[in-house]
FIMARPA-583851 format. One record per residue (C-alpha): residue in three letters; x, y, z; residue number from 0. Coordinates in Angstrom, 3 decimals. Example, Ala and Ser with C-alpha at 12.3 -4.5 7.8 and 13.67 -1.06 7.14 Angstrom:
# residues 2
<node aa="ala" px="12.300" py="-4.500" pz="7.800" i="0"/>
<node aa="ser" px="13.670" py="-1.060" pz="7.140" i="1"/>
//
This chain:
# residues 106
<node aa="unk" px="6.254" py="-7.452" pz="3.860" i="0"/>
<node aa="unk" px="6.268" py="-10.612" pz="2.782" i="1"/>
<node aa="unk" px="5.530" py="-13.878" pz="5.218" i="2"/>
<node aa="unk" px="5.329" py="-17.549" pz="4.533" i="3"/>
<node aa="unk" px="3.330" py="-20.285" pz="6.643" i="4"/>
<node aa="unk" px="2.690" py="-24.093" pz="6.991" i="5"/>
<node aa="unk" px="-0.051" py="-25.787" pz="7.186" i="6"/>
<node aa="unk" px="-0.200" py="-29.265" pz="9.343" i="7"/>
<node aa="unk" px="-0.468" py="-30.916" pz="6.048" i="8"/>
<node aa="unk" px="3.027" py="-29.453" pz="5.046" i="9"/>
<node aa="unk" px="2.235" py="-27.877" pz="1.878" i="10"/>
<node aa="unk" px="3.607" py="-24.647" pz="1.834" i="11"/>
<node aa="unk" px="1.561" py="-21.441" pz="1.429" i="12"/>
<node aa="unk" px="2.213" py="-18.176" pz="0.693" i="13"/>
<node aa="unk" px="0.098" py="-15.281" pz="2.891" i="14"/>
<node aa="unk" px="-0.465" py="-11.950" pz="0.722" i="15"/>
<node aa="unk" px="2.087" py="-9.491" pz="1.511" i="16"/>
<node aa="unk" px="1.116" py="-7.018" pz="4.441" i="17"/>
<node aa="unk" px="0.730" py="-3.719" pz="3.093" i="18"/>
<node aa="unk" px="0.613" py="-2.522" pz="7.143" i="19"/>
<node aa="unk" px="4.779" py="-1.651" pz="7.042" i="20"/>
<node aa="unk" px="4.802" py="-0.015" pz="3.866" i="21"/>
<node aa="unk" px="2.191" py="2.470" pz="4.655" i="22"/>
<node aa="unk" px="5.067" py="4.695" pz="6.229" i="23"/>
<node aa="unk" px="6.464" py="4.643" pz="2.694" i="24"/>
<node aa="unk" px="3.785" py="5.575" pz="0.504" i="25"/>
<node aa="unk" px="2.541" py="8.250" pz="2.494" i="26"/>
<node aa="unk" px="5.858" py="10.006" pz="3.271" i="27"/>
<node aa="unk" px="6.418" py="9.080" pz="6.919" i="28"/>
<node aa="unk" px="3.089" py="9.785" pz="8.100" i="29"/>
<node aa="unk" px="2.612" py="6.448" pz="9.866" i="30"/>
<node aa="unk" px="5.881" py="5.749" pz="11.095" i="31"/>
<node aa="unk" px="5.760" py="8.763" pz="13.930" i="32"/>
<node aa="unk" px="8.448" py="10.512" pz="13.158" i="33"/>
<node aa="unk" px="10.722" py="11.667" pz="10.020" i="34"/>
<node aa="unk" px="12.227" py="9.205" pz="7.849" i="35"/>
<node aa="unk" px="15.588" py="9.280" pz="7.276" i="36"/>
<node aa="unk" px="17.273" py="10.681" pz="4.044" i="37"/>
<node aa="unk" px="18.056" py="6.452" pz="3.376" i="38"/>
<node aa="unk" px="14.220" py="5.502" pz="4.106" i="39"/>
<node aa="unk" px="13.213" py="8.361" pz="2.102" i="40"/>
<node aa="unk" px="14.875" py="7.459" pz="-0.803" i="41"/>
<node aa="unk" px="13.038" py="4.439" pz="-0.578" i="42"/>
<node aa="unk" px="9.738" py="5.875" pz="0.250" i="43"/>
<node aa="unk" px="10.424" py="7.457" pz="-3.342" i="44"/>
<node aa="unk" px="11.128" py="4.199" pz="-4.892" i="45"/>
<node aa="unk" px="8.311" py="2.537" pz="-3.535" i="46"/>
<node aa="unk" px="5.794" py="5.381" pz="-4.417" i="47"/>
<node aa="unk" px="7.669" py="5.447" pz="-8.314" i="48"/>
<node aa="unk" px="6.478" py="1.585" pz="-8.363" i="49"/>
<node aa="unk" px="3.313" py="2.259" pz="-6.888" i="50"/>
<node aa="unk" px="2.698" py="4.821" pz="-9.509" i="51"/>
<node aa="unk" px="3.915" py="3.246" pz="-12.281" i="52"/>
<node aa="unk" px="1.999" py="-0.159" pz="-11.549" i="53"/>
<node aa="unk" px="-1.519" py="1.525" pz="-11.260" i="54"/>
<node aa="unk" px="-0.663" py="4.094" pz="-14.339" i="55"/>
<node aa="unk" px="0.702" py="1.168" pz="-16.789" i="56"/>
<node aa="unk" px="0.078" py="-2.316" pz="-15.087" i="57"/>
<node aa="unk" px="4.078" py="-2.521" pz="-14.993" i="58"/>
<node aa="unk" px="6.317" py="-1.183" pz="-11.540" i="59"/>
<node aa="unk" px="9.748" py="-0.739" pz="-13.972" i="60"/>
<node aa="unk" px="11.351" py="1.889" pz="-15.167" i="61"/>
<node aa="unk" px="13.431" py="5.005" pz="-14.590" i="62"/>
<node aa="unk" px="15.992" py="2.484" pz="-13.750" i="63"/>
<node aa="unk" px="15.607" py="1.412" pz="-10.873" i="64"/>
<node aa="unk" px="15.615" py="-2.504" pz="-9.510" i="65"/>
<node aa="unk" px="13.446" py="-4.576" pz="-11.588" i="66"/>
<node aa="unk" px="10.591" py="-6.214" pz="-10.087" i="67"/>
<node aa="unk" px="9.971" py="-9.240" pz="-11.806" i="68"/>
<node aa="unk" px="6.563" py="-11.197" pz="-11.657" i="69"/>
<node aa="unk" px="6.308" py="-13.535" pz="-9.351" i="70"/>
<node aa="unk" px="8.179" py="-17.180" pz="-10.168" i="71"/>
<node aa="unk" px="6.753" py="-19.907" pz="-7.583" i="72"/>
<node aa="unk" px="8.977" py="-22.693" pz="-9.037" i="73"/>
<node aa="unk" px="12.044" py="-20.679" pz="-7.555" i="74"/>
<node aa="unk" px="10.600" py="-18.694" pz="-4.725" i="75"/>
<node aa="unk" px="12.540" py="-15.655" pz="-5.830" i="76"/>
<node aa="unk" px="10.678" py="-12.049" pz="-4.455" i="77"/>
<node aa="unk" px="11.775" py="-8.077" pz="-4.258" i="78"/>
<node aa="unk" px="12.869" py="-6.833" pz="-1.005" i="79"/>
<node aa="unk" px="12.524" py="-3.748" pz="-0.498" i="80"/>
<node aa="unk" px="14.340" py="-1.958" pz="2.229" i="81"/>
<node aa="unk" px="16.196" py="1.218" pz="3.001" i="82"/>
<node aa="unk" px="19.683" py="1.314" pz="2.526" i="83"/>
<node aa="unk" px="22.364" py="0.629" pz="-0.317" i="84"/>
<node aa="unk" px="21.594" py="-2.239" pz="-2.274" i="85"/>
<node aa="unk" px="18.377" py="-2.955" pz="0.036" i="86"/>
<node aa="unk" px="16.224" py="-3.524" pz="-3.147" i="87"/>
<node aa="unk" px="17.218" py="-6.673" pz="-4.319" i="88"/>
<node aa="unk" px="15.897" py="-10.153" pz="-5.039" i="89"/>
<node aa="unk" px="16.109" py="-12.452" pz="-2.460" i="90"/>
<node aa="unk" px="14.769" py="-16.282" pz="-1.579" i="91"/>
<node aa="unk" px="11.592" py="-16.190" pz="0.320" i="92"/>
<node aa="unk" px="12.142" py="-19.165" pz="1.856" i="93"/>
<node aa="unk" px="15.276" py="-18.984" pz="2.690" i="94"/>
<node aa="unk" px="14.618" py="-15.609" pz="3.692" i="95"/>
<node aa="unk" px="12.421" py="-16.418" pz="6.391" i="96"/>
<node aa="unk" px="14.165" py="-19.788" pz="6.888" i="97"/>
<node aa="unk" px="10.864" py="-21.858" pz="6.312" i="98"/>
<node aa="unk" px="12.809" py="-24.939" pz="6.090" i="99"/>
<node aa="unk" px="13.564" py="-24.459" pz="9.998" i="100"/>
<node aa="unk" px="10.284" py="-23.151" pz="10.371" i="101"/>
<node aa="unk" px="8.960" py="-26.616" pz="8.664" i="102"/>
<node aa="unk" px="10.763" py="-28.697" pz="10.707" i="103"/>
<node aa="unk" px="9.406" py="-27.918" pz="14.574" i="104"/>
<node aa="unk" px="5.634" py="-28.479" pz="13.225" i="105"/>
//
């Protein structure tokens, strides 16, 4: 969901997150083909709570789950979201996706 680029002038830029892989999320399954399983449904339920929460208050948090903090580009951190114990979490987007490597074979 989330993807990182370079241009030839090396300064790094950030692409929107692609909402494309999370539609089998939000809509219970209904894009992925087939069932979810009881670990991706649990985070279909999440991800809808966030949803929900963002457009009803302007804020994803609450009912404990994982903050999602605003965006902070001077350390790159981001939510992951993904199915799974402990597969909401904060993570590195650059190191992440490795965009240092990525960088390097421009």
């Amino acid at each position: 969901m989330r993807n990182c680029v370079f241009e030839r002038d090396t300064r790094r830029t950030i692409r929107p997150a692609s909402i494309t892989p999370a539609l089998q999320y939000l809509f219970s399954g209904a894009y992925a083909g087939h069932a979810l399983s009881p670990e991706q449904r649990q985070l279909s339920d999440q991800m809808i709570s966030y949803w929900t929460r963002f457009a009803h208050a302007g804020n994803p948090n609450g009912d404990q789950a994982p903050a999602w903090a605003k965006y902070r580009p001077a350390d790159g951190q981001v939510l992951a979201l993904a199915p799974g114990q402990d597969g909401i979490k904060e993570v590195n987007l650059d190191r992440e996706h490795r965009c240092d490597f990525w960088k390097s074979v421009e």
